[in-house]
C-alpha positions as CSV (number, residue, x, y, z in Angstrom):
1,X,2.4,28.4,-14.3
2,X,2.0,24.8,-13.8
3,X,2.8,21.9,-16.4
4,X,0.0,19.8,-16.3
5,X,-0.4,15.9,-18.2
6,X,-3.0,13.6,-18.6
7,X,-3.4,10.0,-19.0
8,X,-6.0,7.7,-20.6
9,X,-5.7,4.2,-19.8
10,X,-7.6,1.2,-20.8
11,X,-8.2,-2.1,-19.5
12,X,-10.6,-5.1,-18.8
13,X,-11.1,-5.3,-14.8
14,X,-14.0,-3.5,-13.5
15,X,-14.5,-2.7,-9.7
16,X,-18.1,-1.4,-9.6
17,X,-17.6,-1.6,-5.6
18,X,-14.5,1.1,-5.7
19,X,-16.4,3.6,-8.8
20,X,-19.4,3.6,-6.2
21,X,-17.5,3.7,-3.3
22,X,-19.4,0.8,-1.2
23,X,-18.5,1.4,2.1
24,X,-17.4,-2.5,2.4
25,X,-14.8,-1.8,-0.2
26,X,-13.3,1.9,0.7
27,X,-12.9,0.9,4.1
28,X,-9.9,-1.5,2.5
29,X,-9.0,1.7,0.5
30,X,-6.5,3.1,2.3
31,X,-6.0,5.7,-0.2
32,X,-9.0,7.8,-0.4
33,X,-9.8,10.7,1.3
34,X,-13.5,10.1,2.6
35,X,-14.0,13.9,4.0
36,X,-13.3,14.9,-0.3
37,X,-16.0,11.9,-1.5
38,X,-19.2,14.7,-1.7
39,X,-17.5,16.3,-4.8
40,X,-17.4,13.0,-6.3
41,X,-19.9,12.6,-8.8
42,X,-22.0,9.6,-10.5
43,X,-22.8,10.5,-14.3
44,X,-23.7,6.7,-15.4
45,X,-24.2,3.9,-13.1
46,X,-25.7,0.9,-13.9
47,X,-27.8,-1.3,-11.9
48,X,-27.8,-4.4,-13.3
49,X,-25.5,-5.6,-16.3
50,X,-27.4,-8.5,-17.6
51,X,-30.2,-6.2,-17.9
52,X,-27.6,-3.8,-20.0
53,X,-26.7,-6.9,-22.1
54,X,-30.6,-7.6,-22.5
55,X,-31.2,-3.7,-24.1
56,X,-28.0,-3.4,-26.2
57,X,-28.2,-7.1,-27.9
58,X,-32.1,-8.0,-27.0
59,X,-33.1,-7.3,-30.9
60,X,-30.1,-9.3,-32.1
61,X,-30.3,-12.3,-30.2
62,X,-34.2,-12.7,-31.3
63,X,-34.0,-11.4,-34.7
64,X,-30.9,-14.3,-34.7
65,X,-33.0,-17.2,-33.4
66,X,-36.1,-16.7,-35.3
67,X,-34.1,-17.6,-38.1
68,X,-33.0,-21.0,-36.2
69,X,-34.5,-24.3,-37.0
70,X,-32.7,-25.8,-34.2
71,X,-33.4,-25.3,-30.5
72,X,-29.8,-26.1,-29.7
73,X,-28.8,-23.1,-31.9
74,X,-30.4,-20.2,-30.5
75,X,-29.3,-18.2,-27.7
76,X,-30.4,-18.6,-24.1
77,X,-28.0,-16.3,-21.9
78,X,-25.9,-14.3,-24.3
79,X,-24.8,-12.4,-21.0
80,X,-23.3,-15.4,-19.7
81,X,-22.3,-16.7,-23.1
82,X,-19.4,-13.5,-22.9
83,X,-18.7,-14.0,-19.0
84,X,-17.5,-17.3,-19.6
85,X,-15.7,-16.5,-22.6
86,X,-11.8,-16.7,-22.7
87,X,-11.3,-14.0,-25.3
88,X,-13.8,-11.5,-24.4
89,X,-14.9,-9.3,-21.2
90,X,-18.1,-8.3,-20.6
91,X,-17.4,-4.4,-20.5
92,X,-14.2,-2.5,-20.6
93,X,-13.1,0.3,-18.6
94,X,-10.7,3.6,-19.6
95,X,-9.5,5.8,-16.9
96,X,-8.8,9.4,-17.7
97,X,-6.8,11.6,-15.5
98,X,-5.7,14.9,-15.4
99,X,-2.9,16.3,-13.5
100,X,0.0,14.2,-11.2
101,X,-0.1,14.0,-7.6
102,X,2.1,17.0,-7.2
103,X,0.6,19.3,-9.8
104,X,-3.3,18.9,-10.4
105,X,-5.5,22.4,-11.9
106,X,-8.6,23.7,-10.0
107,X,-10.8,23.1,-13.3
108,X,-9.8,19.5,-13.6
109,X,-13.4,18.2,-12.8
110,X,-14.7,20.4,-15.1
111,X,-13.0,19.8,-17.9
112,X,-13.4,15.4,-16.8
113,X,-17.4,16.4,-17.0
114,X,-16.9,18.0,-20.9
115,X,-15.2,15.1,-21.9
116,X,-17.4,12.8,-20.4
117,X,-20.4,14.3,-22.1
118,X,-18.7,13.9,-25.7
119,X,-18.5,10.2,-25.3
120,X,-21.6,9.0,-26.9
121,X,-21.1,11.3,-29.9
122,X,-17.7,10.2,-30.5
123,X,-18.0,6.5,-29.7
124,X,-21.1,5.4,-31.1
125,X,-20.3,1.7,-30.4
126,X,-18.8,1.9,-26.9
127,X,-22.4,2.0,-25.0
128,X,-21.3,3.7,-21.8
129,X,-22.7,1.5,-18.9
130,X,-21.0,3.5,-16.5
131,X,-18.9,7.1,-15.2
132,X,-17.8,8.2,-12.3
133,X,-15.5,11.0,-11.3
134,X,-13.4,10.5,-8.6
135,X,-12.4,13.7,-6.9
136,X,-11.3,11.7,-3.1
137,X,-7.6,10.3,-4.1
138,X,-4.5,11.6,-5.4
139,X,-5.6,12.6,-8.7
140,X,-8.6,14.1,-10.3
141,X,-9.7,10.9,-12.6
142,X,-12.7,9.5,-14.4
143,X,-14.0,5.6,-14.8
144,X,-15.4,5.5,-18.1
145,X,-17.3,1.7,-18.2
146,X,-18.6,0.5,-21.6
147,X,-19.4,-2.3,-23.6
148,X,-18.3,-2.7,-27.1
149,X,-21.3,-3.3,-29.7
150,X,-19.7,-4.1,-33.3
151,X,-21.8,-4.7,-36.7
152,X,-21.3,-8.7,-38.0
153,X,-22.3,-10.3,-41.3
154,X,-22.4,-13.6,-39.7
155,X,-24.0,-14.9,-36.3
156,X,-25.8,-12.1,-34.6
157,X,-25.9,-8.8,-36.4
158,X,-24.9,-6.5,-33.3
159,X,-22.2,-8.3,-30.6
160,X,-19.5,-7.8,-28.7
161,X,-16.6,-7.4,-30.0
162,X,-13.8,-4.9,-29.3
163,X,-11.4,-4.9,-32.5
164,X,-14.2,-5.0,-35.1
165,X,-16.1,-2.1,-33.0
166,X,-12.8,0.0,-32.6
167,X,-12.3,-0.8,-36.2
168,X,-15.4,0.0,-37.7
169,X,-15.6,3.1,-35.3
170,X,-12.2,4.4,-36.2
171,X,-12.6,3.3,-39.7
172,X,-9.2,2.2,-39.9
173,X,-8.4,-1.8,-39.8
174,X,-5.1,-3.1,-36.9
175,X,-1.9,-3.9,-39.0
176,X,-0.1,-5.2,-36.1
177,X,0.3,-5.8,-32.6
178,X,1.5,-2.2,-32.5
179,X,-0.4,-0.6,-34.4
180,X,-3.7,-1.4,-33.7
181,X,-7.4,0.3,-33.8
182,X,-7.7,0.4,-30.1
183,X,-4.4,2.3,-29.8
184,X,-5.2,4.8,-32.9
185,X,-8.8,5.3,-30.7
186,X,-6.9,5.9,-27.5
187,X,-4.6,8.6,-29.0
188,X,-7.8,10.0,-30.3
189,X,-9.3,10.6,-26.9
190,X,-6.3,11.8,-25.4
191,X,-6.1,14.4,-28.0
192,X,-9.6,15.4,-27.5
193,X,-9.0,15.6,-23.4
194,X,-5.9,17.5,-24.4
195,X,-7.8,20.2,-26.4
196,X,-10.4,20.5,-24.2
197,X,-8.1,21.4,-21.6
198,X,-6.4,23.6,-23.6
199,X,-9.5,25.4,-24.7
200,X,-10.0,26.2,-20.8
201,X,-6.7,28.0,-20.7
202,X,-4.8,24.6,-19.2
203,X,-0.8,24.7,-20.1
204,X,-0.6,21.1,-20.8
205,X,2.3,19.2,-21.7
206,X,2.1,17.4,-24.8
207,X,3.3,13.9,-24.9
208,X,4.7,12.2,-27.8
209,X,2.4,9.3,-28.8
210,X,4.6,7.7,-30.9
211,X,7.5,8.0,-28.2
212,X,8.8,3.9,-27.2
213,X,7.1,3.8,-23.9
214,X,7.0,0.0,-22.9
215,X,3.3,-0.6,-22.0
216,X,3.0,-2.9,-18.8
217,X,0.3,-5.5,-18.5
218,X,-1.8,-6.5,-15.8
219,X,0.8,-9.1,-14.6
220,X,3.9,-7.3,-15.2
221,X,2.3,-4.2,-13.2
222,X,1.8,-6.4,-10.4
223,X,4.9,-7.8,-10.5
224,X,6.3,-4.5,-10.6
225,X,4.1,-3.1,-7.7
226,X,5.6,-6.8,-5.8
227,X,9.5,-5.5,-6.1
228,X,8.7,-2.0,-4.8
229,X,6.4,-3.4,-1.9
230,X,9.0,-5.9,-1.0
231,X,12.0,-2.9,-1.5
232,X,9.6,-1.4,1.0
233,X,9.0,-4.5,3.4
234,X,13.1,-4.8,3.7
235,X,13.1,-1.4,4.6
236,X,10.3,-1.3,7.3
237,X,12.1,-4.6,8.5
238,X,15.5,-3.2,8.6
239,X,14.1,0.0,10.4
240,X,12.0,-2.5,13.0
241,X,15.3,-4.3,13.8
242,X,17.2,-1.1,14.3
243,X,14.3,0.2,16.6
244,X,14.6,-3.0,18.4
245,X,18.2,-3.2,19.0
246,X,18.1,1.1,20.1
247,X,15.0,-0.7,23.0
248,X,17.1,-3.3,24.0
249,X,19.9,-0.9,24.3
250,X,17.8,1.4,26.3
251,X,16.4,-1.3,28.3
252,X,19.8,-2.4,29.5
253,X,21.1,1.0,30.8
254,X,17.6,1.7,32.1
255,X,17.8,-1.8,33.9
256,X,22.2,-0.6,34.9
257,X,20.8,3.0,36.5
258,X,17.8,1.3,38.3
259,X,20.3,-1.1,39.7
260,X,22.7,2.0,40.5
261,X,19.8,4.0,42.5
262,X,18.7,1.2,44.2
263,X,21.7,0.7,45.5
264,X,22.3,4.7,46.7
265,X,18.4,4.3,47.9
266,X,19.7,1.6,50.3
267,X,22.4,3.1,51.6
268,X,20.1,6.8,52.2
269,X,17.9,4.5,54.2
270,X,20.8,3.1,56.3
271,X,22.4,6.2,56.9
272,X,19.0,8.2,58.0
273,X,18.5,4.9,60.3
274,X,22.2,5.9,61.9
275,X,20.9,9.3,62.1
276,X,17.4,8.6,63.7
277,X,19.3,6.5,65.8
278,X,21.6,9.0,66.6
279,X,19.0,11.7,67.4
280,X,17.2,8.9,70.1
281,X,20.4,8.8,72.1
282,X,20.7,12.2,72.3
283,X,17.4,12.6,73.6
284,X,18.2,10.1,76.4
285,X,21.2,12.0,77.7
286,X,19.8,12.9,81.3
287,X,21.3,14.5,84.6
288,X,22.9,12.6,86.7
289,X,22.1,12.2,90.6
290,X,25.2,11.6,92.1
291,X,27.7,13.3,91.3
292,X,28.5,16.5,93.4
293,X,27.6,20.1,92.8
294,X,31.2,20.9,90.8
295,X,31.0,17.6,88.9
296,X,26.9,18.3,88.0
297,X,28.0,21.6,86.5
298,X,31.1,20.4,84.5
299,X,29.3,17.4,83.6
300,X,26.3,19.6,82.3
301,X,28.3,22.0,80.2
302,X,30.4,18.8,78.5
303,X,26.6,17.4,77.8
304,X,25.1,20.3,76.4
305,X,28.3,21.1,74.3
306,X,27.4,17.1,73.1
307,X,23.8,17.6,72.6
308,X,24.1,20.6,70.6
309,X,27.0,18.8,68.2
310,X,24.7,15.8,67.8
311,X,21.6,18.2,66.7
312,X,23.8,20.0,64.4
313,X,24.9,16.2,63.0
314,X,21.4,14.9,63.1
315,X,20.0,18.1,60.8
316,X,22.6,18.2,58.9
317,X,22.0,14.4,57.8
318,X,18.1,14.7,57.9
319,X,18.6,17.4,55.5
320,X,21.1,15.4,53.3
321,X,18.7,12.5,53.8
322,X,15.5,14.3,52.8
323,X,17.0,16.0,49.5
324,X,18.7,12.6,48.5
325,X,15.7,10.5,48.8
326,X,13.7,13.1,47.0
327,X,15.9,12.5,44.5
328,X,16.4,8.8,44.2
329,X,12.4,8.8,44.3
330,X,12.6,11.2,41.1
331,X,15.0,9.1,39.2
332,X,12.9,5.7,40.4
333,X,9.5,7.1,38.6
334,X,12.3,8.3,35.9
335,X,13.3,5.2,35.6
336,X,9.9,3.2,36.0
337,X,8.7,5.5,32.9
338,X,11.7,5.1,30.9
339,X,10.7,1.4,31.3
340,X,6.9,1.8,30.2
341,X,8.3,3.5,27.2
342,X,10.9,1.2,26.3
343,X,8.7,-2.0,26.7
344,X,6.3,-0.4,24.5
345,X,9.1,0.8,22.0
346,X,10.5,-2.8,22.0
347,X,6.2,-4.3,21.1
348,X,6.2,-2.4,18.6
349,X,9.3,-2.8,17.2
350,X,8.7,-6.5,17.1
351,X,5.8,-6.1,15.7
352,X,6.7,-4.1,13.0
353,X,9.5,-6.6,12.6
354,X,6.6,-9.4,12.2
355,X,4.8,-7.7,9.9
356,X,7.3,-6.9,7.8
357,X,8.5,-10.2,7.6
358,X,4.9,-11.6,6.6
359,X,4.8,-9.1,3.9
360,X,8.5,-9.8,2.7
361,X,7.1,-14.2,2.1
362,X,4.2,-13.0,1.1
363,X,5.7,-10.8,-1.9
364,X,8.6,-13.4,-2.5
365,X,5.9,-16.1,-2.8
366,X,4.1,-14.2,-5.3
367,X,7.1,-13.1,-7.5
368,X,8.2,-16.5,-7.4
369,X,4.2,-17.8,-8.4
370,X,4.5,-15.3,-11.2
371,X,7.9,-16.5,-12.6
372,X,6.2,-20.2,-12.6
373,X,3.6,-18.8,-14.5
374,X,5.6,-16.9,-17.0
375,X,7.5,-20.3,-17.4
376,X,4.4,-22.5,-17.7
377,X,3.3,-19.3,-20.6
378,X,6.8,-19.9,-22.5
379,X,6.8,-24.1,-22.9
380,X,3.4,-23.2,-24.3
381,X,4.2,-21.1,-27.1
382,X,6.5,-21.0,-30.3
383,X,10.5,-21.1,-29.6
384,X,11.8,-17.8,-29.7
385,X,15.2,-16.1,-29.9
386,X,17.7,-17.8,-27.1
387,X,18.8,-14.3,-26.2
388,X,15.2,-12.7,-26.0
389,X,13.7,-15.8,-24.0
390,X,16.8,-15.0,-21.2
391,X,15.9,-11.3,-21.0
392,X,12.4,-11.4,-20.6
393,X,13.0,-14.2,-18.3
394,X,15.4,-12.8,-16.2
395,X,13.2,-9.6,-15.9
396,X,10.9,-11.8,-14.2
397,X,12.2,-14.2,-12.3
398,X,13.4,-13.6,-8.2
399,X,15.4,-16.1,-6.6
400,X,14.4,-17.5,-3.6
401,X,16.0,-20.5,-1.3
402,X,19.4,-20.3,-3.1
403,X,17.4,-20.9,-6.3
404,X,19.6,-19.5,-9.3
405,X,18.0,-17.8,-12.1
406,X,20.6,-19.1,-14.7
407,X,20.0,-22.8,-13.6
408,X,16.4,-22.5,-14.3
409,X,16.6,-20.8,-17.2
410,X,18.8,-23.5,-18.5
411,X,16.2,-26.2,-17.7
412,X,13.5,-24.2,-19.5
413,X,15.5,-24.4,-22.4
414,X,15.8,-28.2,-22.3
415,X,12.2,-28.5,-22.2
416,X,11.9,-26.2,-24.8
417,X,13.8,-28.1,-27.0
418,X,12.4,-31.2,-26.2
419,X,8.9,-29.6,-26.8
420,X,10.6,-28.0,-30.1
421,X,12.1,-31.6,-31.3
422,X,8.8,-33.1,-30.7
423,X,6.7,-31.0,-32.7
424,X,9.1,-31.4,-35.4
425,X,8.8,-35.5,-35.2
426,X,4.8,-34.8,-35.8
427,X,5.2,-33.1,-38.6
């Protein structure tokens, strides 16, 4: 029997376009099988999100401005309010999976659909604004949408807010960066998903929570997914340049036996000209007139022993004529299809080379983006530990153009301690 495992994931991008599968975004989805997008299934799909905002904090945002005296303290667009906010989203999203892409049950949709209907009754403030299960890709998997609505003495009395709701929900307060309400909320769902699926008979592997698994962020994922698609671009460019160099190859001893058939064409044509040649003299042996009756018979029998050699020659060259032009016409189409298939061999393997390339700057430019970032992030923030700063940074940064990691790392250092030196003078 099957080892199955499941995942529950959380994050802060939404793609309404991909959970409804708009045709103007799947058609860039490369991943989905559309002939398996019937068994999908829409439990919760909303239409418009500002009205969502409107119904969940409506009662709030009036019940907080009748109490202004202030026109320029009451709330206009609370919806917009969060959208431009730069420590808040205006819905989450968790993804729920059962299964790998290798080993996936038959009642993985069914158990998705039971722990999709639980969700109100366990998470009260996590107003589900939209679920979809996905059955068309690799993996059975759910989009769970929602927006978190938490309880505040001050301001509005209902707002968003994801820590106080996944406090006040969980009824436990974060202690640290690690240990968190959100992260005590999402072991609490995956142990619900687990039971369900063992309650249907599932053999699931259980997974150590509290196992060090290093969590990857948004930009660390795609930084990740950048060294494995540029890994991949090297190789597709590698196998582009061998493919070319196996056409060029092929078109050189294509071009070497058309030259050598040629050549044996010619020299057929020549010698079946001797023979034609050969044949018309024959046929314009006649009798002579004046020679006397002794001499016209002698001269006859040497002339039809002559004719009769020459025929034998001429058929026996027609026939060696006829069989080696059949065959140097067999090799030329040979060889003019050997050329149609090498010409289109060596198109494509240029432009896989191309393309390959492309991708390969592409990728480079981004990892190198994303290192400028990550530097830009450090002179920002608090010195840290030398020999932390140099790992983390070197997990990061690419070189590119002969720039050297250790060089750059240096020069972030000097700014840091300029930056460092300088906050201690304004002190």
């Amino acid at each position: 029997m099957a080892n199955y495992t499941i995942s529950v994931h959380c994050g802060c991008s939404l793609s309404m376009e991909h959970n409804r599968r708009d045709s103007s975004r799947t058609a860039q989805d490369g991943h989905i099988d559309r002939s398996r997008s019937n068994q999908n299934v829409i439990l919760c799909d909303t239409a418009d999100l500002r009205a969502d905002y409107a119904e969940i904090f409506g009662d709030s945002i009036a019940a907080y401005n009748a109490k202004q005296r202030r026109n320029d303290r009451k709330i206009t667009d609370y919806y917009t309010d969060i959208k431009n906010s730069s420590q808040k989203h205006l819905a989450y999203e968790t993804i729920v999976q059962i299964g790998s892409r290798t080993a996936q049950p038959a009642e993985a949709a069914t158990a998705l659909l039971r722990y999709a209907d639980g969700w109100a009754q366990r998470n009260p403030q996590l107003v589900l604004v939209g679920a979809y299960l996905h059955m068309d890709e690799a993996t059975p998997h759910l989009h769970m949408d929602w927006v978190p609505v938490a309880h505040c003495t001050r301001g509005m009395e209902w707002q968003n807010g994801l820590n106080a709701a996944m406090e006040q929900q969980m009824g436990s307060r974060s202690h640290s960066r690690s240990d968190t309400a959100q992260m005590a909320w999402q072991n609490r769902e995956r142990e619900c998903l687990l039971a369900i699926c063992r309650e249907m008979g599932l053999d699931m592997r259980d997974v150590q929570h509290n196992e060090k698994r290093r969590h990857l962020d948004t930009a660390a994922y795609k930084e990740k997914q950048a060294d494995k698609t540029l890994q991949d671009a090297r190789q597709r460019l590698s196998a582009a340049e061998d493919r070319e160099k196996a056409a060029e190859a092929a078109e050189a001893a294509g071009k070497a036996d058309l030259a050598a058939i040629r050549a044996q064409t010619e020299a057929a044509r020549q010698d079946l000209a001797d023979t034609l040649a050969l044949k018309e003299r024959a046929a314009l042996i006649k009798k002579p007139g004046i020679f006397s009756q002794k001499s016209e018979v002698t001269y006859h029998a040497n002339m039809i022993a002559e004719i009769q050699n020459i025929h034998v020659k001429v058929a026996q060259k027609l026939r060696a004529a006829e069989t080696l032009l059949a065959s140097v016409e067999a090799r030329e189409a040979a060889i003019d299809r050997r050329e149609r298939e090498t010409t289109a061999l060596h198109e494509a393997a240029k432009s896989d080379r191309a393309a390959a390339a492309d991708e390969r700057e592409r990728v480079e430019d981004y990892i190198l983006s994303t290192a400028e970032t990550r530097l830009k992030e450090a002179l920002h923030g608090q010195p840290t530990d030398r020999e932390k700063r140099l790992e983390q940074f070197c997990a990061c940064i690419r070189l590119k153009n002969g720039i050297n990691a250790i060089d750059v790392f240096n020069e972030q250092e000097r700014q840091i301690e300029q930056q460092s030196h300088s906050w201690e003078q304004s002190r």
